[in-house]
C-alpha positions as CSV (number, residue, x, y, z in Angstrom):
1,X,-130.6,-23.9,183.6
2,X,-134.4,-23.4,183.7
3,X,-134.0,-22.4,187.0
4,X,-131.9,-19.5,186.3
5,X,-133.2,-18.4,183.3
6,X,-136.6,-18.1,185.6
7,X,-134.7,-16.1,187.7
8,X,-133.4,-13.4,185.2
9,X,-137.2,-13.4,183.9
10,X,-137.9,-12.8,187.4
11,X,-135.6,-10.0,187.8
12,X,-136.4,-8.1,184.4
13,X,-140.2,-8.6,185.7
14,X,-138.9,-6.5,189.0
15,X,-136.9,-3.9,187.1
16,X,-140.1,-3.4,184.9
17,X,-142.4,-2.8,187.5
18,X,-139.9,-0.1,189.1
19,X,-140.0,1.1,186.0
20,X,-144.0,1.7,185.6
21,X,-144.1,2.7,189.4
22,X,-141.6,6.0,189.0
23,X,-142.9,7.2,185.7
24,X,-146.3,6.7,188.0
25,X,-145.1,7.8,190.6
26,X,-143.8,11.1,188.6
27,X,-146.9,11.8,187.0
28,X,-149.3,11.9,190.5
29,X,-146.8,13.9,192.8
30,X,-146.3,16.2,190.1
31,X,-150.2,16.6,190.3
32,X,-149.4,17.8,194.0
33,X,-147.2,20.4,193.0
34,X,-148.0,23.9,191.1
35,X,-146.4,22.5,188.2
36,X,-149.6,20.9,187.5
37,X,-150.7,24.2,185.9
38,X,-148.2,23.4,183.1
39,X,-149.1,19.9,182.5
40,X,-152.5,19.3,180.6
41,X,-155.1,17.2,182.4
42,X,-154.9,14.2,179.6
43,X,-151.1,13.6,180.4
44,X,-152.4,12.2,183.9
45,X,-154.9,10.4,182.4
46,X,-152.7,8.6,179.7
47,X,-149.8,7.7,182.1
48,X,-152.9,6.6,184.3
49,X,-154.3,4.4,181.6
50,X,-150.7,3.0,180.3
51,X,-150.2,2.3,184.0
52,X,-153.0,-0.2,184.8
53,X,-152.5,-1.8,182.1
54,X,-148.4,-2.6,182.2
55,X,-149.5,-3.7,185.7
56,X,-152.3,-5.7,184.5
57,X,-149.8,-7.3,181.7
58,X,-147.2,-7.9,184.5
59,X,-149.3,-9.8,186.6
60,X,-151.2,-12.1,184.0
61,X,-148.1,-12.8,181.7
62,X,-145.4,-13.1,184.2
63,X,-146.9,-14.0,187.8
64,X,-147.0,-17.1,188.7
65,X,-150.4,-17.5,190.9
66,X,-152.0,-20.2,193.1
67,X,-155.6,-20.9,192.8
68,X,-156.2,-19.2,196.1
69,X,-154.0,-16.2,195.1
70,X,-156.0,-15.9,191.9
71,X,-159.2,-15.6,193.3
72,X,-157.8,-13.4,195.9
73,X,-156.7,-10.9,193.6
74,X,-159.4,-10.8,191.7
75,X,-162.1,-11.0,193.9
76,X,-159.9,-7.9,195.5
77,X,-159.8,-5.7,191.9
78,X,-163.7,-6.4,191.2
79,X,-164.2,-4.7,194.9
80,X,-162.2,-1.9,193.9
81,X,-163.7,-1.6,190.5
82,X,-167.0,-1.7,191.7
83,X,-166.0,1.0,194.9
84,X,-164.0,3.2,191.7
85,X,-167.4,3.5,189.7
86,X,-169.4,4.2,192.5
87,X,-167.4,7.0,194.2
88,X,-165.0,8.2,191.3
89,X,-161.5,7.7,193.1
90,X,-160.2,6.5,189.9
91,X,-156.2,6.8,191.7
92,X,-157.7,3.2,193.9
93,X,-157.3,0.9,190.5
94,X,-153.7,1.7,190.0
95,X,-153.0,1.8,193.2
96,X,-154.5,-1.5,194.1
97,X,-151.8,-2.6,190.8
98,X,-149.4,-1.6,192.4
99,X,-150.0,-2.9,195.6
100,X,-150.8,-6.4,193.5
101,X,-147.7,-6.2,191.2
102,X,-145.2,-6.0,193.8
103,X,-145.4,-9.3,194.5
104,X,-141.4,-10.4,194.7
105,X,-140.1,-6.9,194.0
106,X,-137.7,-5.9,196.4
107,X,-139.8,-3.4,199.1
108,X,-136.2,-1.7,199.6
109,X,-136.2,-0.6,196.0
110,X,-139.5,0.4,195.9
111,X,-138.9,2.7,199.0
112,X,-135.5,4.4,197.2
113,X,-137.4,5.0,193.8
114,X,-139.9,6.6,195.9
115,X,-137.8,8.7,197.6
116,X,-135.6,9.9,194.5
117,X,-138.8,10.6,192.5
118,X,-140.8,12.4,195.1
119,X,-137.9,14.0,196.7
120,X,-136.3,15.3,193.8
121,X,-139.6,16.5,192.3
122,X,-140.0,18.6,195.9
123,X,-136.8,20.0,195.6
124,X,-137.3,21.1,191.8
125,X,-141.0,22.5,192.7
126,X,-139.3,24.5,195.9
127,X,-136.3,25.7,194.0
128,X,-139.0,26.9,191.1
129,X,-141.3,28.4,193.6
130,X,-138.4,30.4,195.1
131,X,-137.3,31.9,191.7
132,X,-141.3,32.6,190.8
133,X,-141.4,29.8,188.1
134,X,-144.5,28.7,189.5
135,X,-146.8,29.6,192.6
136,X,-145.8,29.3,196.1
137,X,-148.9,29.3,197.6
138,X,-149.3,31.1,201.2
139,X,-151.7,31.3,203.7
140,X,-151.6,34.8,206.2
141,X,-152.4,33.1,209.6
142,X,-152.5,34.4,213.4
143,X,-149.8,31.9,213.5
144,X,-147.8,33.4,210.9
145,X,-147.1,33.3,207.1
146,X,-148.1,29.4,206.1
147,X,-145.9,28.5,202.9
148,X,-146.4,25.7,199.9
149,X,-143.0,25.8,198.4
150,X,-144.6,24.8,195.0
151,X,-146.8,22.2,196.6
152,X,-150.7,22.6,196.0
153,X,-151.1,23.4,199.9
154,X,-148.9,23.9,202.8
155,X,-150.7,20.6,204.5
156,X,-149.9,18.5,201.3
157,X,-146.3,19.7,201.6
158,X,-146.1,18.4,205.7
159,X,-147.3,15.6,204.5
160,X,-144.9,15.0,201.8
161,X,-141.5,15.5,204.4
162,X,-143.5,13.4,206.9
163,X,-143.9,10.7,204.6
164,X,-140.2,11.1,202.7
165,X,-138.8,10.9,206.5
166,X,-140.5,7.8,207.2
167,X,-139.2,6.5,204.1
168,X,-135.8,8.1,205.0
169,X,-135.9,6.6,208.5
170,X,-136.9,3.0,207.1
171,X,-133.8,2.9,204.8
172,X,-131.8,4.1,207.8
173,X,-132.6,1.2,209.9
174,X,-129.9,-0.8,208.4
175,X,-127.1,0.9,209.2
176,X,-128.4,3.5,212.2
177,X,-126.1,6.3,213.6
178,X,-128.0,9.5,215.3
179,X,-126.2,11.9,213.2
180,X,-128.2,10.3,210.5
181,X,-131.3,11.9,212.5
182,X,-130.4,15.4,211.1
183,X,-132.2,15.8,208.0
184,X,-135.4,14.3,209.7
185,X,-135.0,17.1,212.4
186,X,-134.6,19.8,209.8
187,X,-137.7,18.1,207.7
188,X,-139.5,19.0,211.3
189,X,-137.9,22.1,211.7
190,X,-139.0,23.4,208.1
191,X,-142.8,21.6,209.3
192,X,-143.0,23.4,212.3
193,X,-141.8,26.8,211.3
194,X,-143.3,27.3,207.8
195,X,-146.2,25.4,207.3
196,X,-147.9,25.6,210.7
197,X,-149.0,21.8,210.1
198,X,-149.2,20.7,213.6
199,X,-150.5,17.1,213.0
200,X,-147.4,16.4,210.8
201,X,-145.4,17.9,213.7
202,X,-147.2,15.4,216.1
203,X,-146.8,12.5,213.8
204,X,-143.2,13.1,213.3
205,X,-142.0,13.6,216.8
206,X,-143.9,10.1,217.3
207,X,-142.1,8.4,214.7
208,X,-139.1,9.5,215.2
209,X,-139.4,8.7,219.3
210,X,-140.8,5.3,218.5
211,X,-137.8,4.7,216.1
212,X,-135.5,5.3,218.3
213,X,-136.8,3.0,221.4
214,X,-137.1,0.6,218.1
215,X,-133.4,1.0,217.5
216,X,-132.3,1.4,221.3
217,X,-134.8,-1.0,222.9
218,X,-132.3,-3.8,224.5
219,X,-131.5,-0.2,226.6
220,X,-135.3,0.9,227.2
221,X,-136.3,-2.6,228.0
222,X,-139.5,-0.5,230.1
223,X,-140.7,0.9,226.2
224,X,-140.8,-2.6,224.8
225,X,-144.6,-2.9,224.9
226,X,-145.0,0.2,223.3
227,X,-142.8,-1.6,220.4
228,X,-144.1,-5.1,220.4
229,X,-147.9,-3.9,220.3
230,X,-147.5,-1.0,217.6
231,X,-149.4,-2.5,214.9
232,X,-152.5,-2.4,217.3
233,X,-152.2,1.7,216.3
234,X,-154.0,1.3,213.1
235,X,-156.8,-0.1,214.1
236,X,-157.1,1.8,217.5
237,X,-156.4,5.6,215.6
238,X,-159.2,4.6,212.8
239,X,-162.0,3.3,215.2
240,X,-161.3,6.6,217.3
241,X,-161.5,9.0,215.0
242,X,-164.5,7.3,213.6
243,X,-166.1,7.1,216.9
244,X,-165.8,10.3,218.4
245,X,-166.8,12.0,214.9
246,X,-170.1,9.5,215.5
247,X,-170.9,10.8,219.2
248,X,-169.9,14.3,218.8
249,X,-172.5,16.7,219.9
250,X,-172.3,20.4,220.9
251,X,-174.0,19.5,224.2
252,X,-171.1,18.0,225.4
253,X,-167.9,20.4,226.8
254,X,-165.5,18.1,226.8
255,X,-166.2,16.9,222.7
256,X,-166.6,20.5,222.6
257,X,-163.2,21.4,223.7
258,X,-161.7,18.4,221.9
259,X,-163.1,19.8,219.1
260,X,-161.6,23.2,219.3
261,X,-158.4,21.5,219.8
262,X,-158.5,19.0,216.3
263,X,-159.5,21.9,214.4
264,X,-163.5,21.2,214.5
265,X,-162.3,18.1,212.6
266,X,-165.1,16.0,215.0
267,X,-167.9,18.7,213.9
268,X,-167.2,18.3,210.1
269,X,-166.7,14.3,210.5
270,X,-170.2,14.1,212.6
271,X,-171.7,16.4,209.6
272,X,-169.9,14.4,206.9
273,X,-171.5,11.3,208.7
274,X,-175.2,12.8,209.1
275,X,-175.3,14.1,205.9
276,X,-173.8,10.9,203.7
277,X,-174.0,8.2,206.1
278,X,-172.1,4.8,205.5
279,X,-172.8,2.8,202.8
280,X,-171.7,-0.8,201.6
281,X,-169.8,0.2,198.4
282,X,-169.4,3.5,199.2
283,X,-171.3,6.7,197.4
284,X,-171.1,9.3,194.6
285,X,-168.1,12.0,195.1
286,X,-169.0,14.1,197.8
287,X,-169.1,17.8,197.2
288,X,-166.4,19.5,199.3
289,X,-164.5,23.2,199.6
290,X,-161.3,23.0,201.5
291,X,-159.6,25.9,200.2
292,X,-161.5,28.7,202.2
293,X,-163.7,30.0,205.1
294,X,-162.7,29.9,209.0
295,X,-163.3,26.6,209.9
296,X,-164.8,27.6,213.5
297,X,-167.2,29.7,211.3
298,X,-168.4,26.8,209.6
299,X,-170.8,25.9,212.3
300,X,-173.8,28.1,214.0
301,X,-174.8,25.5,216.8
302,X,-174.1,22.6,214.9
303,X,-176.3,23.6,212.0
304,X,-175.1,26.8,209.8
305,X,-174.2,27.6,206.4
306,X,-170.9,25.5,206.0
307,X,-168.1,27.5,204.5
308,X,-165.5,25.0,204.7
309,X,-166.3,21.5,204.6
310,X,-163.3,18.6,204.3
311,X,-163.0,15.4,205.3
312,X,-159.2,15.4,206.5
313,X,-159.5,12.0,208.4
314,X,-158.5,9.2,206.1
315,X,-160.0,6.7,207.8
316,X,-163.3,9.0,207.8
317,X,-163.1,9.6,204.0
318,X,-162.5,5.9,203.2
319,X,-165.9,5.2,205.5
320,X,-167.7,7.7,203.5
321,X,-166.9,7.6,200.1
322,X,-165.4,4.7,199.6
323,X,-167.8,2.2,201.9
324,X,-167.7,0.0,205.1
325,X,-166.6,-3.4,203.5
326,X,-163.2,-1.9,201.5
327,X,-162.5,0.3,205.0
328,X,-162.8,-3.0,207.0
329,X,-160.6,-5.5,204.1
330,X,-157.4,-2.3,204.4
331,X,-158.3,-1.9,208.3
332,X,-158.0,-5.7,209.4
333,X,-156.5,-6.8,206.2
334,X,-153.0,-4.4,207.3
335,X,-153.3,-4.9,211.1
336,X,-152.9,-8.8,210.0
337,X,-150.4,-7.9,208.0
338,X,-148.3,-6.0,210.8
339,X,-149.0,-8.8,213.4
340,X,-147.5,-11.4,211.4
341,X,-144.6,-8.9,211.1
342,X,-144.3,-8.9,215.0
343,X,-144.4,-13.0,214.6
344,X,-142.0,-12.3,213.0
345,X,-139.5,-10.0,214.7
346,X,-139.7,-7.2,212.6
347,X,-140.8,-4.2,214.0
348,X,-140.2,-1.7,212.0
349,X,-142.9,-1.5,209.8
350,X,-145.5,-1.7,212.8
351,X,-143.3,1.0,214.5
352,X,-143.9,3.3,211.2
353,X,-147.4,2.5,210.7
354,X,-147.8,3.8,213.9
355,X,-146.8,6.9,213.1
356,X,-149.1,6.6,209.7
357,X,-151.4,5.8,211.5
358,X,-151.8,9.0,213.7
359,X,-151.5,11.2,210.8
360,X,-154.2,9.4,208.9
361,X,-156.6,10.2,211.3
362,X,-156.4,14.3,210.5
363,X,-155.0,13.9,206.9
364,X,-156.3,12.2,203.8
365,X,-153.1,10.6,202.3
366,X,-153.7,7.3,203.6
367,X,-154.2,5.5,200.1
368,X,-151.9,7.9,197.9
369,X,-149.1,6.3,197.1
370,X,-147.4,9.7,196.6
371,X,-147.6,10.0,200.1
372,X,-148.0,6.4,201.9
373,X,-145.5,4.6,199.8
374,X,-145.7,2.0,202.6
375,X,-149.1,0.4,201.6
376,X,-147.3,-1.7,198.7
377,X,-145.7,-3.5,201.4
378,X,-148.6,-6.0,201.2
379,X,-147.0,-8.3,198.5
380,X,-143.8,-7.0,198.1
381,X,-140.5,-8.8,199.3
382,X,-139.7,-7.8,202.5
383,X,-136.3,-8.0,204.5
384,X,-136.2,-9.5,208.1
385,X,-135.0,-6.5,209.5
386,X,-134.3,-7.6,213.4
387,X,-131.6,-4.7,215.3
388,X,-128.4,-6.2,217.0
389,X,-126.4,-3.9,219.5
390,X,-122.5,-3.7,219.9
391,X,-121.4,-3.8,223.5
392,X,-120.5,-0.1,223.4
393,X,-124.3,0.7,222.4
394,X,-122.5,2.1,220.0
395,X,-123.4,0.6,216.9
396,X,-126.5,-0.3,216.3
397,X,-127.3,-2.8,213.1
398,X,-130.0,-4.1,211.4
399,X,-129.5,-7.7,209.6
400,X,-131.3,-9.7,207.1
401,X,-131.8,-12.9,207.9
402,X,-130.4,-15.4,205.5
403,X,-127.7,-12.5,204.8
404,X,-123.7,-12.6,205.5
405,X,-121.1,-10.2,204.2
406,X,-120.8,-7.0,205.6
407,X,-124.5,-7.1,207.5
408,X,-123.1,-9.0,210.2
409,X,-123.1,-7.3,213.3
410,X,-121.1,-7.1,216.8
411,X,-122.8,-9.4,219.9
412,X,-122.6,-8.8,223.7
413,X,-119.0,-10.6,223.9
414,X,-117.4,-8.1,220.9
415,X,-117.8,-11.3,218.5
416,X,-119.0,-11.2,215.3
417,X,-122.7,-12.9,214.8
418,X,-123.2,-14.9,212.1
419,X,-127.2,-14.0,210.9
420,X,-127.3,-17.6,209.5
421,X,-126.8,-19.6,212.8
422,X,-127.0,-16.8,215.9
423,X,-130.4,-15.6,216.7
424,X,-130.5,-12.2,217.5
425,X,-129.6,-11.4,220.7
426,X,-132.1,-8.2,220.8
427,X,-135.6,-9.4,219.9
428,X,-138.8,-8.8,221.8
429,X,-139.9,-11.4,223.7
């Protein structure tokens, strides 16, 4: 009796926290969208406020905590606190609550209310931009015409499709057939042709390769490695970025010409580095203007009047503003994370990270949850997701472990595998 009734406390603990997440979730991606003209300021910071503390309520009144969790947590939310005062990313508290307050709550349903919130919100704010409700903001190029669709700017829109595809993708997984790819490829057709955003374009292609050797890889038995070692992207894409913003020098052709290539993303990052340097605890708000001037007419040999200065590297931005001890806990603290994963078997969320991963290093979405739903994976409850192939390579499944019904799948012979005493015939070795 006790047991259960813990159980259905449990469960309305769960439904609760989806709850708090969406109206949450609402609130900050409307704030990407031009519908933030019609919503005062103070709505933000209410739903802000009401959010930390639901979360705060959840986790003290219904969480049960060990010792070592306790101090954990809150040794982890005084680090934040002290990193929000100092730099005035106020978004890190509830995010760090959310990431916290998933603890048991089903990662699955955390990745569809994301994906009905955000993606209907996108829709609305494209439909209304279409009809002149509210701004579709566009950008003349030597490209082309750059378009918003009722998103603040036509990057923060390739980064919402990249993100809701990885989402997408990640739901996919379970039940995998390549006509499913379609809306992924139109996400990167719409990308490609009407935002100009090339590092989304990048990132995408990358997921969606990686997903498929992922999916297919008891065929592409020679891609394995790039599967099994894929949560070694985050820290390898972060410590580059970093390190050739460090070294970068106008001396040098070839940093030069990598230069040119990123976008004189390496010229703003060495600036952003000169000028603010790395600090413990990270530093007051860093003045920026990313909404005009040509960037390659930011610099006069290295020095010149700056007309555009952003910090689009993620990794970069949590370096600089938000300090060197929370960078290195999120660095090594998720590349853990992801190994155990591969202990594991499960490489899905490593594959996906990987593709975060590249993005983050020219985009600064990293820790937005309106974005990266993925980093409240942390302490949420995860499925075992490991992929069996019919003998047809036909039908490719993902099971849960510990799950029967109708997630069994078809094994080499044409039998069915029973996910409770079979071990899957497809994982990495």
């Amino acid at each position: 009796m006790m047991r259960r009734r813990g159980a259905s406390i449990q469960q309305h603990r769960n439904v609760l926290y989806l709850i708090i997440f969406g109206i949450y979730l609402a609130s900050v991606t409307l704030q990407t969208t031009t519908f933030n003209e019609m919503i005062p300021h103070r709505v933000g910071v209410l739903i802000e406020l009401a959010t930390l503390a639901a979360l705060l309520g959840l986790v003290v009144c219904l969480d049960t905590l060990t010792p070592g969790q306790i101090i954990g947590e809150v040794s982890l939310l005084v680090l934040v606190t002290v990193v929000t005062l100092t730099s005035g990313a106020h978004y890190l508290m509830p995010t760090i609550m959310l990431v916290i307050a998933a603890q048991e709550v089903s990662f699955r349903q955390i990745i569809q209310v994301y994906l009905g919130v955000v993606g209907t919100i996108l829709l609305l704010a494209l439909v209304a931009s279409e009809v002149g409700l509210i701004k579709n903001i566009t950008f003349a190029t030597a490209d082309g015409l750059r378009q918003s669709f009722g998103v603040v700017y036509t990057t923060d829109f390739a980064a919402h499709i990249f993100y809701l595809c990885a989402a997408y993708l990640y739901l996919l997984a379970r039940r995998f057939r390549l006509v499913a790819l379609l809306p992924v490829l139109f996400g990167l057709a719409m990308i490609y042709q009407f935002t100009k955003t090339m590092t989304d374009v990048i990132a995408l292609i990358v997921l969606i390769s990686l997903y498929l050797v992922y999916i297919y890889r008891r065929q592409l038995r020679w891609l394995r490695p790039m599967i099994r070692y894929s949560f070694l992207m985050l820290p390898l894409a972060s410590g580059l970025i970093i390190g050739l913003s460090n070294i970068f020098n106008y001396q040098d052709r070839l940093l030069v010409a990598l230069n040119n290539i990123l976008s004189t993303r390496l010229a703003l990052g060495n600036n952003a580095l000169l000028a603010y340097g790395v600090k413990l605890f990270g530093q007051a708000p860093i003045p920026i203007n990313g909404w005009g001037g040509d960037r390659f007419e930011t610099f006069t040999n290295g020095v010149g009047d700056a007309t555009y200065f952003f910090i689009d590297s993620s990794f970069l931005n949590m370096l600089i503003s938000y300090g060197l001890l929370l960078t290195l806990i999120i660095i090594i603290g998720m590349t853990w994370f992801l190994y155990q994963r591969t202990r594991q078997h499960d490489y899905l969320l490593p594959v996906i990270f990987a593709a975060i991963a590249i993005s983050s290093m020219f985009d600064q979405h990293f820790l937005e949850v309106t974005y990266n739903v993925f980093i409240l994976m942390l302490f949420a409850d995860l499925p075992n997701y490991r992929t069996a192939v019919g003998p047809a390579f036909d039908r490719p499944v993902v099971i849960r472990r510990g799950r029967r019904a109708d997630e069994s799948s078809t094994g080499l012979s044409g039998a069915a595998v029973d996910p409770d005493h079979r071990p899957d015939v497809n994982s990495i070795r």
